[in-house]
Backbone bond lengths (Angstrom), bond angles and torsions (degrees), N, CA, C in turn:
res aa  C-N    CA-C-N  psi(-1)  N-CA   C-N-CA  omega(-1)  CA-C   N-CA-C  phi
1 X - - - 1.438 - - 1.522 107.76 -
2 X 1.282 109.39 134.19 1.328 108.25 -179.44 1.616 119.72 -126.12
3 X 1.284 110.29 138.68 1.386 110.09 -157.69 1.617 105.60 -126.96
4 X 1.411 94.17 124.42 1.808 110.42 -165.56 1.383 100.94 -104.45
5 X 0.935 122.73 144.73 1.338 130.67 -161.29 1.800 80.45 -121.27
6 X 1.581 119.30 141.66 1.394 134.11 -172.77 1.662 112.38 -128.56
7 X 1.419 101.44 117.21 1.579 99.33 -173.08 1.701 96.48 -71.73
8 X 1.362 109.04 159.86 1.654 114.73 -179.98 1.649 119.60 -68.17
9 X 1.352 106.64 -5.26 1.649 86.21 172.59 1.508 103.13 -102.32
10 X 1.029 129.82 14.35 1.495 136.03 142.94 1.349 128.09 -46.47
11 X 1.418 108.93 -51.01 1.280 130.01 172.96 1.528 116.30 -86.49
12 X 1.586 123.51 20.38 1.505 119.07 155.66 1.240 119.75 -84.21
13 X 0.788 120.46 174.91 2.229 116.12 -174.80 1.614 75.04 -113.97
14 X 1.382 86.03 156.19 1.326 112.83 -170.35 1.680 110.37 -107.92
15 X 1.435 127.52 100.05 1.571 140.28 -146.36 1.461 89.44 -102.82
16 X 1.255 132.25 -8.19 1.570 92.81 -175.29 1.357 128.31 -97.97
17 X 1.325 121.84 21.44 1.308 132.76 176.05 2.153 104.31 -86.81
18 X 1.415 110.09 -18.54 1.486 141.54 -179.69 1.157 101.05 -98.22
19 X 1.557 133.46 -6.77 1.218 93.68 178.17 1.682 122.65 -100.20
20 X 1.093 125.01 11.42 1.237 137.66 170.86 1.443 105.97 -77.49
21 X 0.822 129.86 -15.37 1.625 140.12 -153.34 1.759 105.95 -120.53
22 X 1.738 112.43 -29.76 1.524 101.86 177.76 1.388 95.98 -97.18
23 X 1.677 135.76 -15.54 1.353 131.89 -157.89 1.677 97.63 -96.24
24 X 1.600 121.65 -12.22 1.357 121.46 166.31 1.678 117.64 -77.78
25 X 1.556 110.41 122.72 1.681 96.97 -170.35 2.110 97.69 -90.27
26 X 1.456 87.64 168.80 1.224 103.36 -173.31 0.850 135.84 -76.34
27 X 1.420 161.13 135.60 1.469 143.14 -163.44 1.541 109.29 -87.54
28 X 1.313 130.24 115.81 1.258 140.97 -160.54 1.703 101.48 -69.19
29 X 0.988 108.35 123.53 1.799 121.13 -179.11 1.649 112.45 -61.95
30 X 1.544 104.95 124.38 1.535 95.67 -174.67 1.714 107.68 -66.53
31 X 1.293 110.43 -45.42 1.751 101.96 172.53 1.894 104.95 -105.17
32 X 0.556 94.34 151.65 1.533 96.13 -173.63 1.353 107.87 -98.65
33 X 1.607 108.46 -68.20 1.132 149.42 -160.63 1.830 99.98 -56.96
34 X 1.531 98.22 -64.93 1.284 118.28 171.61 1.826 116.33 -27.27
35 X 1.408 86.27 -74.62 1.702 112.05 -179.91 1.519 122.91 -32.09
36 X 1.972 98.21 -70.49 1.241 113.90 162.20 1.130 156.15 -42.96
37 X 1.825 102.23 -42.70 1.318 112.17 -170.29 1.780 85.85 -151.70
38 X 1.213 125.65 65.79 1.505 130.91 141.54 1.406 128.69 -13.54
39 X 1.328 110.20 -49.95 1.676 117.49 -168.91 2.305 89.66 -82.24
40 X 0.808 107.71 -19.65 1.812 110.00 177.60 1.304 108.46 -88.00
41 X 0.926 123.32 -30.79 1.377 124.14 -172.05 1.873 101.97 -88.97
42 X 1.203 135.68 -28.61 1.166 141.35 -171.28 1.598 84.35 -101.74
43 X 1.241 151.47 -8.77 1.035 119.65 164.91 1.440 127.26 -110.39
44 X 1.234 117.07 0.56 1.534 143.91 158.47 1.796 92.46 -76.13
45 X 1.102 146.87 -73.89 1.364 134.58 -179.41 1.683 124.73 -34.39
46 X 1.612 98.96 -41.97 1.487 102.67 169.34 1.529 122.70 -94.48
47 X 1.703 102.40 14.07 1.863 86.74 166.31 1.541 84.60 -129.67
48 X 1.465 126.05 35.93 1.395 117.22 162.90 1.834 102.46 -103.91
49 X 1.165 86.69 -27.41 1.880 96.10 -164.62 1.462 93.52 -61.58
50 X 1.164 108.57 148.88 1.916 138.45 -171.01 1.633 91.70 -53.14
51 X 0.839 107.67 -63.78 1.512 91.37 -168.25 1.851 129.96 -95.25
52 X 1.157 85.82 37.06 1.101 105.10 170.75 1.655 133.87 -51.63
53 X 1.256 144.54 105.72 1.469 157.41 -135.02 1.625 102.26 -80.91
54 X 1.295 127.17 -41.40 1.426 135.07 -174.26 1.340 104.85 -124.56
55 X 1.494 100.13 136.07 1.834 115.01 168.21 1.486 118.95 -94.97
56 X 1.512 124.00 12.25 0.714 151.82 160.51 1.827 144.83 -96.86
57 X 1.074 143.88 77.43 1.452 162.25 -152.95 1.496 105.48 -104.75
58 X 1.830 118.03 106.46 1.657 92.30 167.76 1.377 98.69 -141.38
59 X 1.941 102.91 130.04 1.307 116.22 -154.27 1.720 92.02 -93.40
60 X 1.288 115.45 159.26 1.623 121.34 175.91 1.766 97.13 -114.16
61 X 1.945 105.93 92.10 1.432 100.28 -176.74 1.501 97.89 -159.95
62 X 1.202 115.57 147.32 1.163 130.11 174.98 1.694 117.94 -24.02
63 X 1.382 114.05 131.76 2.313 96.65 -176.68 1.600 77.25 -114.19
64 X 1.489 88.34 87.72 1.811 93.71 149.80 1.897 108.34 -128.75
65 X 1.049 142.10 177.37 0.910 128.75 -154.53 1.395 126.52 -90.57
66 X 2.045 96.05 -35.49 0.804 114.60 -166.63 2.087 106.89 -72.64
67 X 1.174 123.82 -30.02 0.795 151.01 151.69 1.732 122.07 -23.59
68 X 1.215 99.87 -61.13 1.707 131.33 162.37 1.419 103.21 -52.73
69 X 1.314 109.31 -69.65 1.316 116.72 -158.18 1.713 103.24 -70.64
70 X 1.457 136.55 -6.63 1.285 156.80 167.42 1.857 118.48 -68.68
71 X 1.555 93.58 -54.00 1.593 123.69 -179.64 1.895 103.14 -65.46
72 X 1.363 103.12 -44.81 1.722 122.58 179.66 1.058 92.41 -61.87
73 X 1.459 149.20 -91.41 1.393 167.20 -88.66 2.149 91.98 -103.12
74 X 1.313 110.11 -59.06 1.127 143.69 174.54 2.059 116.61 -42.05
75 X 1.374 94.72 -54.55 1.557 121.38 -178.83 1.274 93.68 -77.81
76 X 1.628 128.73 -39.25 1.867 117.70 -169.53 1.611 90.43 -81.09
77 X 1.221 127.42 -48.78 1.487 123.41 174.16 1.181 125.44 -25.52
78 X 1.560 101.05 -42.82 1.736 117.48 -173.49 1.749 107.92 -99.61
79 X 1.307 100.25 -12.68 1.709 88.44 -167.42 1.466 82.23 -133.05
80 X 1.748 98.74 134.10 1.856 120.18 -158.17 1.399 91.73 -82.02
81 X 1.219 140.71 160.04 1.157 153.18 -125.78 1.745 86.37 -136.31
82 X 1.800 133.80 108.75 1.499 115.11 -175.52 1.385 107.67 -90.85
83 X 1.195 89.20 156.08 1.869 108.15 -171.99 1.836 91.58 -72.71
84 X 1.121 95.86 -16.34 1.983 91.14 -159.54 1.834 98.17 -79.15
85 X 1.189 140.71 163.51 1.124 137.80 164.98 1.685 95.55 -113.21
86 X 1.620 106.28 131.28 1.077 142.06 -179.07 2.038 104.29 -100.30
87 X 1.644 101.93 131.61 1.088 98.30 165.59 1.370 100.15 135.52
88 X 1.541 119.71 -170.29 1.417 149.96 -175.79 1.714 106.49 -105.87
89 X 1.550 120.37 160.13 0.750 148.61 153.84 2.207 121.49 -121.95
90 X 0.932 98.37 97.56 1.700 98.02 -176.55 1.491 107.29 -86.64
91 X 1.374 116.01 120.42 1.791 119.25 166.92 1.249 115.42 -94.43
92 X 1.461 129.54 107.61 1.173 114.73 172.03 1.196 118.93 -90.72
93 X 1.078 149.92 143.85 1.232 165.22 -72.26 1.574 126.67 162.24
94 X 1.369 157.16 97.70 1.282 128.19 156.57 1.597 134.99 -14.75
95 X 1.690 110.33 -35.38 0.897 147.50 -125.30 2.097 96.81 -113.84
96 X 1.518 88.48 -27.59 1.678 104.77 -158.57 0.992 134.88 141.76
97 X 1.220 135.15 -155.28 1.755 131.68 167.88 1.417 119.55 -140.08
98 X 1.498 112.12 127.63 1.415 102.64 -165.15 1.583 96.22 -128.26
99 X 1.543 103.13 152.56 1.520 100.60 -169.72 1.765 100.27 -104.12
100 X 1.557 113.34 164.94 1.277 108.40 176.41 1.295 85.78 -141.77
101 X 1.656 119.86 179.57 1.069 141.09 171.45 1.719 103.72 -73.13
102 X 1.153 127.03 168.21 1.506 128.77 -156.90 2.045 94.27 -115.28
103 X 1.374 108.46 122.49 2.110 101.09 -172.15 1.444 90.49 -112.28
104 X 1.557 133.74 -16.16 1.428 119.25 166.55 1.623 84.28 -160.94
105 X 2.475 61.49 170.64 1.817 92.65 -161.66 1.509 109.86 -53.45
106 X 1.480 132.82 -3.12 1.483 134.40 -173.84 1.121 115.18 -94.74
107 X 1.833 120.16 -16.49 1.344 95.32 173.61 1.676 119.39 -71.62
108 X 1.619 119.50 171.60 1.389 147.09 -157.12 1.586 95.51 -59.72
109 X 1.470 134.67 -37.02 1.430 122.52 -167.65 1.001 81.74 -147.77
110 X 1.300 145.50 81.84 1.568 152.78 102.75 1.726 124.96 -62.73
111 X 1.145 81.89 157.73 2.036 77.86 177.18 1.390 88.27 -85.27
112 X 1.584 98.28 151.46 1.593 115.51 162.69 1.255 107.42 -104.78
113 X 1.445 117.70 -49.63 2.015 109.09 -171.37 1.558 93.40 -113.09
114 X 1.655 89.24 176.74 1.832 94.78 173.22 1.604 97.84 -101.29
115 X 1.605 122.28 -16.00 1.600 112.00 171.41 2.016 97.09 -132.54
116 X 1.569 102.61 121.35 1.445 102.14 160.78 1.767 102.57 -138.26
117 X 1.362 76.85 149.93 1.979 105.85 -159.83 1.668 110.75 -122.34
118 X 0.937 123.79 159.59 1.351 142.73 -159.41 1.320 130.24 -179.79
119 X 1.155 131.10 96.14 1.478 137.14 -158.66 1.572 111.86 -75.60
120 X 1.209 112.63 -19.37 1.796 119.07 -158.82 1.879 86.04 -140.24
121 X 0.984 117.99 125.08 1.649 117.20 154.81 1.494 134.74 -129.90
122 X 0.778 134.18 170.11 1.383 128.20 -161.47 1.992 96.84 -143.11
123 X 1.492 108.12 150.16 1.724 109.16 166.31 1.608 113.55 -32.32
124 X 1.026 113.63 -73.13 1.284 123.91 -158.72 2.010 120.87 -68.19
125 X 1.714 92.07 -44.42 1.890 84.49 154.63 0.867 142.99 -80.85
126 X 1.700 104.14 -8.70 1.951 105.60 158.65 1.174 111.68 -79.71
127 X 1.395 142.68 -69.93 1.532 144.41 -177.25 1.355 112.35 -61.49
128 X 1.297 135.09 -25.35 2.011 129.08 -156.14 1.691 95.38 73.86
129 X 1.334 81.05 -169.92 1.668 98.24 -159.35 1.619 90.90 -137.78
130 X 1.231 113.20 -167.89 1.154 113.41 175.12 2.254 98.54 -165.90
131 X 1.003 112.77 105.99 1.599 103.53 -155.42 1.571 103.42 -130.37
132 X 1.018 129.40 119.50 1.586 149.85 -179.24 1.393 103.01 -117.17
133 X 1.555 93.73 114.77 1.597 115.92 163.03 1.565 118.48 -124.01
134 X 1.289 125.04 124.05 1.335 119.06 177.60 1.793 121.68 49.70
135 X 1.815 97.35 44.28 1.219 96.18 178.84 1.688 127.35 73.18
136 X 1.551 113.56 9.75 1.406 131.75 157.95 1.096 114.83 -129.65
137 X 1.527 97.08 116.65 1.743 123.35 176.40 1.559 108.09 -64.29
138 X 1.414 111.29 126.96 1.960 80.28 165.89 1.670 80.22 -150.33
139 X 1.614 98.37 127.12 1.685 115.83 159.63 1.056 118.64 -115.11
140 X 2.208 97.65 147.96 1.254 100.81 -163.87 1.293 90.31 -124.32
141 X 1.433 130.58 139.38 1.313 135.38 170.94 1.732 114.22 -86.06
142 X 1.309 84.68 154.14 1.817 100.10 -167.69 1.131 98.69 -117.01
143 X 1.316 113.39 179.77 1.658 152.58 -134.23 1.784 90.71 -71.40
144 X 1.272 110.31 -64.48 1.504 118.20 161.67 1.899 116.91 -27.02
145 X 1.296 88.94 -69.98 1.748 74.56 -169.97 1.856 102.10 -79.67
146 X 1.286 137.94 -2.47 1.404 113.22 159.20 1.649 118.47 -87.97
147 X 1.543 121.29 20.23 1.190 119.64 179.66 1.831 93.99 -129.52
148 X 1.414 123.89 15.19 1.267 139.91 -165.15 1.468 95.13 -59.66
149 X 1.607 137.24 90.81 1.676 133.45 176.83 1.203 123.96 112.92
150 X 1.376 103.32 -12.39 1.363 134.73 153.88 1.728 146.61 -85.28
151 X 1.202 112.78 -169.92 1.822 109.44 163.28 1.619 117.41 -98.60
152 X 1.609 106.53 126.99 1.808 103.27 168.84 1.241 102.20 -108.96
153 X 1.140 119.25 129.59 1.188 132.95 -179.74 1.514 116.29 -100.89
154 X 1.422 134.69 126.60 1.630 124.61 -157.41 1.706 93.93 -161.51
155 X 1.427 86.57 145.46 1.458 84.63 175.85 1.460 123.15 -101.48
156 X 1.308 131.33 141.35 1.147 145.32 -143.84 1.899 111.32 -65.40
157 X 1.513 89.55 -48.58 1.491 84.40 164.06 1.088 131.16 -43.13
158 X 0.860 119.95 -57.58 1.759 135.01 158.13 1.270 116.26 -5.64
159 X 1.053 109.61 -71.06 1.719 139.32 158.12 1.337 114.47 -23.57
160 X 1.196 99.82 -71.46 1.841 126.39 -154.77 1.277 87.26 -81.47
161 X 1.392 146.86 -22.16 1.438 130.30 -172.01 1.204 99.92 -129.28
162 X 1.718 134.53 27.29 0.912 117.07 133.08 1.695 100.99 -141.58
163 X 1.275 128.93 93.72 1.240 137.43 171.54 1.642 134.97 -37.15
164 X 1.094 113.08 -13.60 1.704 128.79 -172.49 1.768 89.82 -118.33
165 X 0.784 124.40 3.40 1.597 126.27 169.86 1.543 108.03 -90.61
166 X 1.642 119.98 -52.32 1.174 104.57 172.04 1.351 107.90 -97.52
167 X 1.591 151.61 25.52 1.041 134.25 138.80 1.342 122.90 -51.71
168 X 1.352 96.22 -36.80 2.020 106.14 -171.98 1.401 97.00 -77.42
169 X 1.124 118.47 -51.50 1.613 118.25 -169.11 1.299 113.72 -65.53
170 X 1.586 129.53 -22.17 1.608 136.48 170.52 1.476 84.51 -78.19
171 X 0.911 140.95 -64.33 1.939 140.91 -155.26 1.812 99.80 -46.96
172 X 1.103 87.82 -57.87 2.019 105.19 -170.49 1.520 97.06 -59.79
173 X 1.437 129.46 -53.82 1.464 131.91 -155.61 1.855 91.31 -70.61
174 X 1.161 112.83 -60.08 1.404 115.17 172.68 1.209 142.36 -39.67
175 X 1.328 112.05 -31.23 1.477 136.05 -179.55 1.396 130.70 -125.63
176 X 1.230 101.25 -4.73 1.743 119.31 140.87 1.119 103.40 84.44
177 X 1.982 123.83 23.29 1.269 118.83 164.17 1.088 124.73 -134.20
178 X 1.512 114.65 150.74 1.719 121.74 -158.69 1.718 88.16 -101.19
């Protein structure tokens, strides 16, 4: 038996028969989502559709962003964009705060998208805040009311490591108030 001892650039793989092939770029996929993962895409369609049985969707997938921002893009594809503006209007007031129904996408607690996503969350950018200093009220609406009729998309960790985050957020989704 004979035993060869191998200097280390022996042991590199040899790339240049590949390199025509990594220096060619790729043709970007018109559905991605679609293509790839079929059984996700047919099941985001049936908990977007109107009559849908659960307000609730939980995907088993990587919380990276880019990912998110794929799942988002995908869900507005599938879920029609409404002409109606959804949401609140808040007046603040000397006097107090009075709520109105929301007549455009600019008022203070209107929805902005029909899907918004967020991989990492915190109390205050899911719900808003509500903060008085020296006799000025000023509220800021959260993640909730700009996805108000729509999909929020959040990642689970989130959740699971902070537990009173999705109590409130199951309470609100359930009972139909922001």
């Amino acid at each position: 038996m004979t035993n060869k001892k191998l200097e280390w650039k022996y042991l590199l793989p040899d790339l240049a028969s590949f390199a025509v092939v990594f220096d060619q770029s790729c043709p970007p996929l018109s559905a991605p989502l679609a293509m790839l993962q079929a059984r996700l895409t047919d099941g985001l369609t049936q908990f977007c559709h109107s009559r849908s049985p659960s307000r609730f969707m939980l995907l088993t997938a990587q919380e990276e962003d880019e990912y998110f921002q794929l799942i988002a893009e995908t869900v507005k594809q599938i879920l029609p964009a409404s002409g109606q503006v959804v949401g609140s209007r808040y007046v603040v007031t000397s006097m107090g705060v009075s709520e109105q129904p929301a007549t455009k996408i600019d008022d203070n607690f209107a929805a902005r998208d029909t899907c918004v996503w967020q991989s990492w969350v915190e109390y205050e950018p899911l719900f808003g805040a509500l903060r008085c200093y020296q006799d000025v009220i000023d509220l800021q609406p959260g993640l909730v009311h700009y996805a108000n009729g729509g999909v929020l998309i959040i990642g689970v960790s989130a959740l699971v490591n902070q537990p009173l985050l999705w109590l409130r957020l199951k309470q609100m989704i359930m009972q139909r108030r922001f």
